[in-house]
C-alpha positions in Angstrom: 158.4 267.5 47.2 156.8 266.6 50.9 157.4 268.8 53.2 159.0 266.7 56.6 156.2 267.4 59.1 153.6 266.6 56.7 151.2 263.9 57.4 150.4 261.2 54.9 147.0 259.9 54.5 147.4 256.2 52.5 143.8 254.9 51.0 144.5 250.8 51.0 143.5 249.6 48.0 140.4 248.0 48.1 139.2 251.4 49.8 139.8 252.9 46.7 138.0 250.9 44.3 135.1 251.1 46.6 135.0 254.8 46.6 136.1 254.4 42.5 132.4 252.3 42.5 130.9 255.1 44.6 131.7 257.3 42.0 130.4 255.0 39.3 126.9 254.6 41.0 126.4 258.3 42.1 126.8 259.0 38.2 124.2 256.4 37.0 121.4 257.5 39.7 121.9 261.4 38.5 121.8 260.1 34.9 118.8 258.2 35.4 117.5 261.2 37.5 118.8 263.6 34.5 116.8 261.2 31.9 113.7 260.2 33.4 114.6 256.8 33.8 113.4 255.8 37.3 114.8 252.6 37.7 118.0 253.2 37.3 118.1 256.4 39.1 116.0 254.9 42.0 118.1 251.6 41.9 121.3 253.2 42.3 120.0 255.0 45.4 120.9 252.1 48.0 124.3 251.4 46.8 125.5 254.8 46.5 124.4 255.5 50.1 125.5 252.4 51.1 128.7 253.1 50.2 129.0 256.2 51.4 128.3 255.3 54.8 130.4 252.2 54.5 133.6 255.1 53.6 132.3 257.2 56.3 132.3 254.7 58.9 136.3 253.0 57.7 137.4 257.0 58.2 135.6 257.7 61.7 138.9 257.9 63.3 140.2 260.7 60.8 137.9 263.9 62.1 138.5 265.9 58.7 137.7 263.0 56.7 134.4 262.1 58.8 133.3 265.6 58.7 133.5 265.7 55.0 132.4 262.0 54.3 128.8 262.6 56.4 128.5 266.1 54.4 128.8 263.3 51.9 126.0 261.2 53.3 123.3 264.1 53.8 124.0 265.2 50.5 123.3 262.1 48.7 120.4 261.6 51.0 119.2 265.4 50.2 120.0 264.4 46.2 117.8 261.3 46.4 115.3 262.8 48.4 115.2 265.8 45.6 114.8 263.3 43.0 111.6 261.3 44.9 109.9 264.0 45.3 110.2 265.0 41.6 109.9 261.1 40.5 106.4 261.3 42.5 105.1 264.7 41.9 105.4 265.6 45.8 108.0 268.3 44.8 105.4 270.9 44.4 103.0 270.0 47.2 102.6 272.7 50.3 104.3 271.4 53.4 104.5 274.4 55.7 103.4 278.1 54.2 105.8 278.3 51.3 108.1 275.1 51.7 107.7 272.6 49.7 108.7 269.0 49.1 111.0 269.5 47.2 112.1 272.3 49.6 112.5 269.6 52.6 115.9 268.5 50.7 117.1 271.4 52.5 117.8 269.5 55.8 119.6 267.1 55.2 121.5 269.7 52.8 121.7 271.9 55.6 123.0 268.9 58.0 125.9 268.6 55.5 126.3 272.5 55.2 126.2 272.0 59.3 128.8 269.6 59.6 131.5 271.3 57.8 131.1 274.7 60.0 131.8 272.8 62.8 134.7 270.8 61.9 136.0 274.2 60.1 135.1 276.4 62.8 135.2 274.2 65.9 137.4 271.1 65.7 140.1 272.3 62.9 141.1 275.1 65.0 141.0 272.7 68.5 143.6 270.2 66.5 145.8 273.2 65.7 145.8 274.3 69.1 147.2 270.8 69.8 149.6 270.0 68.1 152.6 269.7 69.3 154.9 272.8 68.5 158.4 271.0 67.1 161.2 273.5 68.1 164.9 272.9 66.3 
């Protein structure tokens, strides 16, 4: 049962297939990835991302759902990144001391990771702070 003070959040519903077909190409690029089948996996790379900005840009206004849709976008970019580098053989090459290519999936990872302490840490508590306090 809702409780009366709870706030709905409505997807319309061709917002919902798209994030339905989001789902659909993030799974065939981490198949391809999974099998070794580069085109697929490399195909799939620009309309999962594409989508995911697209979703993260339609839920701007929403500050819980931006924060969590970019986390979104730097991990699929992190993802993709990860499989380049292992698609190219750059994964193993020296970047810096002991980082890696591969290893360099770590910032957008951490830019994801980044995003989510703030809006946990930062912005969550500012919106509970003001909301109004309903009194009966």
């Amino acid at each position: 049962m809702e409780q009366p003070n709870e706030q709905i959040y409505s997807i319309p519903a061709p917002y919902r297939r798209m994030e339905n077909m989001h789902i659909l190409f993030w799974l065939l690029k981490d198949i391809g990835w999974c099998i070794i089948w580069k085109p697929l996996a490399l195909s799939m790379i620009i309309p999962t991302l594409s989508i995911a900005l697209i979703i993260t840009w339609r839920t701007r206004t929403i500050k819980a759902e931006l924060a969590h849709n970019l986390a979104i976008v730097f991990w699929i970019s992190a993802n993709s990144y990860w499989m380049i580098s292992e698609f190219f053989n750059f994964e193993a090459v020296q970047v810096w001391g002991s980082v890696t290519g591969k290893h360099m999936a770590l910032i957008p990872f951490l830019l994801g990771l980044l995003t989510l302490l703030y809006y946990y840490l930062v912005q969550k508590p500012r919106e509970a702070r003001l909301e109004p306090v309903v009194t009966v």
